[in-house]
C-alpha positions as CSV (number, residue, x, y, z in Angstrom):
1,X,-53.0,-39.5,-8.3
2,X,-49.9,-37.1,-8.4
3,X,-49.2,-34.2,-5.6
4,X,-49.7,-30.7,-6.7
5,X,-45.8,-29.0,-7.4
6,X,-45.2,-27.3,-4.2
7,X,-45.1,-23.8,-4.7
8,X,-41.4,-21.8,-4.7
9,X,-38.2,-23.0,-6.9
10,X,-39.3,-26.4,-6.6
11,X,-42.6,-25.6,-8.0
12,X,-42.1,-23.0,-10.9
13,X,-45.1,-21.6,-12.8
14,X,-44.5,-22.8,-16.3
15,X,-45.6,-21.1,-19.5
16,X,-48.7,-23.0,-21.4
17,X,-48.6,-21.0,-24.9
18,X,-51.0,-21.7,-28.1
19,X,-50.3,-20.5,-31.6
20,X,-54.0,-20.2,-33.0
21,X,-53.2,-21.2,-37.0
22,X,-55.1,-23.2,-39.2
23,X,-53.9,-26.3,-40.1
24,X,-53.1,-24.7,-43.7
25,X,-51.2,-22.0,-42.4
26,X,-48.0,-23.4,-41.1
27,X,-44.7,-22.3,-43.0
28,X,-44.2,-26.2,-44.1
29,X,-47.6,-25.6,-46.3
30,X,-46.3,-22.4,-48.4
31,X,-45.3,-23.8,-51.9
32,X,-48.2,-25.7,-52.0
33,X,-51.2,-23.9,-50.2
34,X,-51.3,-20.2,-51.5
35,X,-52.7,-17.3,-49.2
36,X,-55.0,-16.5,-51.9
37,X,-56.4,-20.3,-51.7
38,X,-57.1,-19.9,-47.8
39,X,-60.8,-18.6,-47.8
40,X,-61.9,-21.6,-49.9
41,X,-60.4,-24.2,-47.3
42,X,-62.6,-25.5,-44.7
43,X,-62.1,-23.9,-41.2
44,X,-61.0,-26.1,-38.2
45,X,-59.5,-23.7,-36.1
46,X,-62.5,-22.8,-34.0
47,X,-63.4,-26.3,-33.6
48,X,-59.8,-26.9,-32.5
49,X,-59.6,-24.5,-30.3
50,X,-62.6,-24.8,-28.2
51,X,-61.4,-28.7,-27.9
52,X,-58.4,-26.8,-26.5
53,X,-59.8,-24.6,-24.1
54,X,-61.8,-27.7,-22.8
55,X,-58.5,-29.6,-22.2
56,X,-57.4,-26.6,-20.5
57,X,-60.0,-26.1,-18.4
58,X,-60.4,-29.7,-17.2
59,X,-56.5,-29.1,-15.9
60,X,-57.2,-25.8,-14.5
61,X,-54.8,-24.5,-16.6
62,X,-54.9,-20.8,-17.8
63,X,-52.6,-20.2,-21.1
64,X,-51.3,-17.7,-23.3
65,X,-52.8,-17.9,-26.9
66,X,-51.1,-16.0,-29.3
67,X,-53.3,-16.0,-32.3
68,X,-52.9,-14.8,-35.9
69,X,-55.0,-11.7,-37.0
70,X,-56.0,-13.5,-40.0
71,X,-58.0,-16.0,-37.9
72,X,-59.1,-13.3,-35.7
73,X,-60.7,-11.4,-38.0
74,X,-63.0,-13.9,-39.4
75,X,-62.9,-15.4,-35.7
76,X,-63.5,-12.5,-33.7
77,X,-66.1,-14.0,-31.5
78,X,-63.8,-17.2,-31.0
79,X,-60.9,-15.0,-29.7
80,X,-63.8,-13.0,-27.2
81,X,-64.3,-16.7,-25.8
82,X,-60.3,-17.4,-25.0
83,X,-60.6,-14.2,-23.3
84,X,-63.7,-14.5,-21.4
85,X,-62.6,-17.9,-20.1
86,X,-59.4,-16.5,-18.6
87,X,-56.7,-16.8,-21.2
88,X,-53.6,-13.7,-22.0
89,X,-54.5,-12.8,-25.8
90,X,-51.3,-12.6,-27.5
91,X,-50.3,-11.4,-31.3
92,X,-48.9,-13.9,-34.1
93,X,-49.0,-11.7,-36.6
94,X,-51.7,-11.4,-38.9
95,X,-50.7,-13.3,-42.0
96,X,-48.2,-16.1,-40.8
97,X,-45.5,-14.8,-43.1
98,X,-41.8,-15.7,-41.7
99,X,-40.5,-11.9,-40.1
100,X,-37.4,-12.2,-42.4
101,X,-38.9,-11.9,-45.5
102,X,-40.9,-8.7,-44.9
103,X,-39.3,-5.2,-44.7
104,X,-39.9,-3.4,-41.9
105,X,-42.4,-1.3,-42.7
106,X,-44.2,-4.3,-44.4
107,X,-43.5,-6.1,-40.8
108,X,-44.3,-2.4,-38.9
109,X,-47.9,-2.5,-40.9
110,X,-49.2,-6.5,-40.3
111,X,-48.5,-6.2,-36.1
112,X,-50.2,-3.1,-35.9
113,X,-53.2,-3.9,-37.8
114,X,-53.2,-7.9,-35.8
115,X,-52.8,-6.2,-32.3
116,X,-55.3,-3.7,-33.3
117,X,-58.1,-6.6,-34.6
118,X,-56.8,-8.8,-31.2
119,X,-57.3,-6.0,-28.7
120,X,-61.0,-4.9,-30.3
121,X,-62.2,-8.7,-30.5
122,X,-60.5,-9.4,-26.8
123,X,-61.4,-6.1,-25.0
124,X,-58.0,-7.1,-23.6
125,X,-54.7,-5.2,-23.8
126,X,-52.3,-7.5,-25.9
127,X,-48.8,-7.4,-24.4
128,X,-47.2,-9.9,-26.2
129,X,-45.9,-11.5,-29.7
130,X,-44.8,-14.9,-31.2
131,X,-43.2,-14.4,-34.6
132,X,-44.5,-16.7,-37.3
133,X,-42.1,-20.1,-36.7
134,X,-40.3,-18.1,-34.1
135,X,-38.4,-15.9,-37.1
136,X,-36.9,-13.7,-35.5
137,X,-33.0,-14.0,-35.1
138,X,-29.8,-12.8,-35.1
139,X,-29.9,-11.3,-39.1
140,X,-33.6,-9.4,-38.2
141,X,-33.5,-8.2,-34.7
142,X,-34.5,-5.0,-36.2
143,X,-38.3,-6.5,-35.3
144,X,-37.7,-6.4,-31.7
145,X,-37.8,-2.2,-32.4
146,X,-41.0,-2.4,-34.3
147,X,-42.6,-4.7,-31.1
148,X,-41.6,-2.2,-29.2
149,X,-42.6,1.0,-31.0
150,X,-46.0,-0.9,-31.8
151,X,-46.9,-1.3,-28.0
152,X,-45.8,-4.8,-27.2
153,X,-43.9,-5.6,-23.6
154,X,-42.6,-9.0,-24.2
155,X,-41.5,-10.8,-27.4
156,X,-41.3,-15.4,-27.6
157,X,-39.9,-15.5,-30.8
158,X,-35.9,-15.6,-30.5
159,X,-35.5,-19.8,-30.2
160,X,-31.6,-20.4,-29.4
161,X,-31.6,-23.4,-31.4
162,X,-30.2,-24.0,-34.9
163,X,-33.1,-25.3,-37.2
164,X,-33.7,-24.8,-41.1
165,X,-36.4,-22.5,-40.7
166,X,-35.7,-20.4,-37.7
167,X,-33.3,-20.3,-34.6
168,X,-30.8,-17.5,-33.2
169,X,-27.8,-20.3,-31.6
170,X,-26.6,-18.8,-28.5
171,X,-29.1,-16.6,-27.3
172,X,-30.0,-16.4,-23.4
173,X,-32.4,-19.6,-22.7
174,X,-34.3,-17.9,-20.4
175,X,-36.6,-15.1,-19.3
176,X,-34.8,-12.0,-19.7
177,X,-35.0,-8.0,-20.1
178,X,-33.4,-7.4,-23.8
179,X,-32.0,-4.1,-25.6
180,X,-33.1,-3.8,-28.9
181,X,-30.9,-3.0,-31.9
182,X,-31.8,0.9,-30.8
183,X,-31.5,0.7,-27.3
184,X,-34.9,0.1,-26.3
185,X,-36.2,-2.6,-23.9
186,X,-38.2,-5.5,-24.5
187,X,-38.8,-8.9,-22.2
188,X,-38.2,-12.2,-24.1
189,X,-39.5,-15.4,-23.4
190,X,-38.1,-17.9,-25.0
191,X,-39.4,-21.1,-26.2
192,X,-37.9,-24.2,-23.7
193,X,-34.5,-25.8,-24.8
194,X,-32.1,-28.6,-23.1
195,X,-28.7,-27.4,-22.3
196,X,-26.4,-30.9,-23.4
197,X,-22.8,-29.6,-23.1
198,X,-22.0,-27.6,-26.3
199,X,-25.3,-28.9,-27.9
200,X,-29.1,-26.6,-27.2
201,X,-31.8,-29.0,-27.9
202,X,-35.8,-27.9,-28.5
203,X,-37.8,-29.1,-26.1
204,X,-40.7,-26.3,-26.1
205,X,-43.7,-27.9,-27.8
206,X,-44.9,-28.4,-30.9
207,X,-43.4,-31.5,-33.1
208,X,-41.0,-32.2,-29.7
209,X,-43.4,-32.5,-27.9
210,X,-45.3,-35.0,-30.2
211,X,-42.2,-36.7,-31.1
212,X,-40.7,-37.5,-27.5
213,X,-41.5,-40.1,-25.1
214,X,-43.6,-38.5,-22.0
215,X,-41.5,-39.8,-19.4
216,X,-38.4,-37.5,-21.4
217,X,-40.8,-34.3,-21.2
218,X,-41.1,-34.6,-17.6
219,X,-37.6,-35.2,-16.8
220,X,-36.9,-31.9,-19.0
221,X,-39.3,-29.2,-17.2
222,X,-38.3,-31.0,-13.8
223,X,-34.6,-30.3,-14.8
224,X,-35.0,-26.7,-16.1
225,X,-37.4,-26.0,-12.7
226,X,-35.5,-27.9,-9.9
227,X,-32.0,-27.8,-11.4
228,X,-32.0,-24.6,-13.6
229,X,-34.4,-22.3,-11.6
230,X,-35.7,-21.6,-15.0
231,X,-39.4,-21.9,-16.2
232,X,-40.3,-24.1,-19.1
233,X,-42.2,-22.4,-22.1
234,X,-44.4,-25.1,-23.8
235,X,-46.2,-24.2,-27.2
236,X,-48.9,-26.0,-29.0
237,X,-51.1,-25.6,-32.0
238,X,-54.7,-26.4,-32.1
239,X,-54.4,-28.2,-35.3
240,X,-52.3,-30.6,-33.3
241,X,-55.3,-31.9,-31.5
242,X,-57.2,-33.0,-34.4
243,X,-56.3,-36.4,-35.9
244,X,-58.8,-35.9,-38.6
245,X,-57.4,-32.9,-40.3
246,X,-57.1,-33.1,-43.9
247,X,-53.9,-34.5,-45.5
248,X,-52.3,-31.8,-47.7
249,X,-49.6,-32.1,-50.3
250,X,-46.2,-31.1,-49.2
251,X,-43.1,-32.8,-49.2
252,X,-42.7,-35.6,-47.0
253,X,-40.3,-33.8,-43.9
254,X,-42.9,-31.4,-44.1
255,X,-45.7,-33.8,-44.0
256,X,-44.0,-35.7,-41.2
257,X,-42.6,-32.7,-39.4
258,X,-46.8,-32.0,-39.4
259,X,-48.6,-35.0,-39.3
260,X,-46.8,-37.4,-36.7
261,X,-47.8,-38.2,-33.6
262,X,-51.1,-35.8,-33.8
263,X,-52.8,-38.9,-32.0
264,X,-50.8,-38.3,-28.5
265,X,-51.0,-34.4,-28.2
266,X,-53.6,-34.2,-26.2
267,X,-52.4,-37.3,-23.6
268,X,-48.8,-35.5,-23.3
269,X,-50.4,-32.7,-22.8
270,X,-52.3,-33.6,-19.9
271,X,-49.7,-35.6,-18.5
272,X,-47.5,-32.3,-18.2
273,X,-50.5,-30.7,-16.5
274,X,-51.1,-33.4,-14.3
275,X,-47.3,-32.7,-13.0
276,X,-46.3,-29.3,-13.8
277,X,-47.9,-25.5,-12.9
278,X,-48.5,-23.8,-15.8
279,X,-50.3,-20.4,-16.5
280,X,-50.2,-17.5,-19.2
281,X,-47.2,-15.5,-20.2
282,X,-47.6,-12.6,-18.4
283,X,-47.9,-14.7,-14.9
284,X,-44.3,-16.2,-15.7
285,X,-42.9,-13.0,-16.2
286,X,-44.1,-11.5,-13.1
287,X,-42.8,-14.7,-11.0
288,X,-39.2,-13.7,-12.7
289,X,-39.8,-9.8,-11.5
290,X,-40.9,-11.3,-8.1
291,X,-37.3,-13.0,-8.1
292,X,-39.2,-16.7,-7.7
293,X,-37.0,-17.7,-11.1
294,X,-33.7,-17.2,-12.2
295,X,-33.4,-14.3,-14.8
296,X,-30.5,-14.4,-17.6
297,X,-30.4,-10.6,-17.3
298,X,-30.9,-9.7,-14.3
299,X,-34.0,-8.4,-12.4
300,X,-37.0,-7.5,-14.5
301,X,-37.7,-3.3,-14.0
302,X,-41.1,-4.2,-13.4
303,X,-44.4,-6.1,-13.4
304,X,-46.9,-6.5,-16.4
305,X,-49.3,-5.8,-14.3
């Protein structure tokens, strides 16, 4: 049986973060799964998710789950459940396009209407966003204004990674208090990276997670924690629990960036619990404000709560 963390810098509260999708809906799908096909697919997401809130809640583990307003408007009583068992709602967007392909007013109209649908489904005030395959970066930042101006407190979109769909190289790596493009202000959070020398390596969640050995995962969040001071930010996707999905065409990095290792989610998932604290988005934030983690930018102005 493994000791609890102990509580302090040795035991950071880590972010546990799920981006509510269907299996159809990832950016990997587009050329061959239209938006205008989706209503005709069968639904797994609820069933997906409620797996995931069970894992969750045989860890003890509250989490952040940022979900699409697309799924939570034909879902509405499935995001009411995340929220009633404890969970931060968060916004993905509403239609799981990638950020730099809208204009901003397009951009301006989907996260007001997905916050709206989120926060009447929820009864919860949603705080944050996760951009569609984290696409914000360096060539769009003009989104982080629209978050703002559309109510949200924290952004976990700007990866500092280089990657062929997404990425903003040489961004701060951890929590930290941001000025938009305009001069406003706006918390990121994001995603976990490795620090090798001149190399950033993804780390967060997702295919990593899938892809990586267990025993690599732990030594990463104990690094960033123990030697960084620096909370890890893990995503997942319900999808990635189920094994049984059906297989849809794409080209095969897509179909292997998707489909491998879906079998050993849910095992590396509890094996990070079993070691690690995690908890919601907003928690990890207010540890950083509390000065209990190291902030790129200084000290946070203020709680979320």
């Amino acid at each position: 049986m493994v000791d609890a963390p102990p509580t302090g810098p040795q035991g950071l509260l880590n972010a546990m973060t799920v981006d509510v999708e269907e299996h159809f809906q990832v950016s990997g799908f587009e050329r061959s799964v239209r938006r205008e096909t989706w209503d005709s697919l069968p639904s797994r997401v609820e069933a997906n998710t409620e797996r995931m809130l069970d894992v969750f809640e045989s860890a003890g583990v509250l989490a952040t789950f940022f979900v699409l307003g697309w799924v939570a408007e034909r879902h509405a009583d499935l995001v009411r459940r995340i929220a009633v068992r404890g969970h931060e709602i968060g916004c993905h967007g509403y239609s799981h396009r990638l950020v730099y392909e809208q204009e901003p007013q397009e951009f301006r109209d989907e996260v007001e209407l997905s916050r709206r649908i989120l926060q009447d489904a929820s009864g919860q005030a949603v705080d944050g966003y996760r951009a569609a395959s984290f696409s914000i970066g360096r060539h769009n930042l003009w989104a982080l204004d629209v978050l703002v101006e559309a109510g949200f407190v924290y952004d976990s979109s700007l990866f500092p990674v280089y990657h062929d769909r997404y990425g903003y190289p040489g961004a701060p790596r951890g929590v930290h208090r941001l000025r938009t493009p305009l001069g406003q202000s706006l918390v990121e959070v994001p995603p976990s990276t490795l620090s090798l020398g001149r190399a950033t390596l993804p780390v967060a969640g997702g295919g990593y997670l899938r892809l990586y050995p267990k025993a690599f995962s732990r030594w990463v969040i104990r690094r960033l924690n123990r030697h960084e001071g620096m909370p890890a930010v893990v995503y997942v996707h319900p999808w990635e629990l189920d094994q049984d999905q059906p297989r849809l065409p794409a080209g095969l990095f897509s179909r292997m960036r998707h489909y491998r290792g879906l079998d050993t989610t849910e095992s590396k998932l509890r094996d990070l619990m079993r070691h690690f604290r995690f908890g919601p988005v907003r928690e990890v934030i207010e540890q950083a404000a509390r000065g209990e983690a190291r902030l790129t930018d200084g000290a946070l102005a203020r709680s979320l709560s």
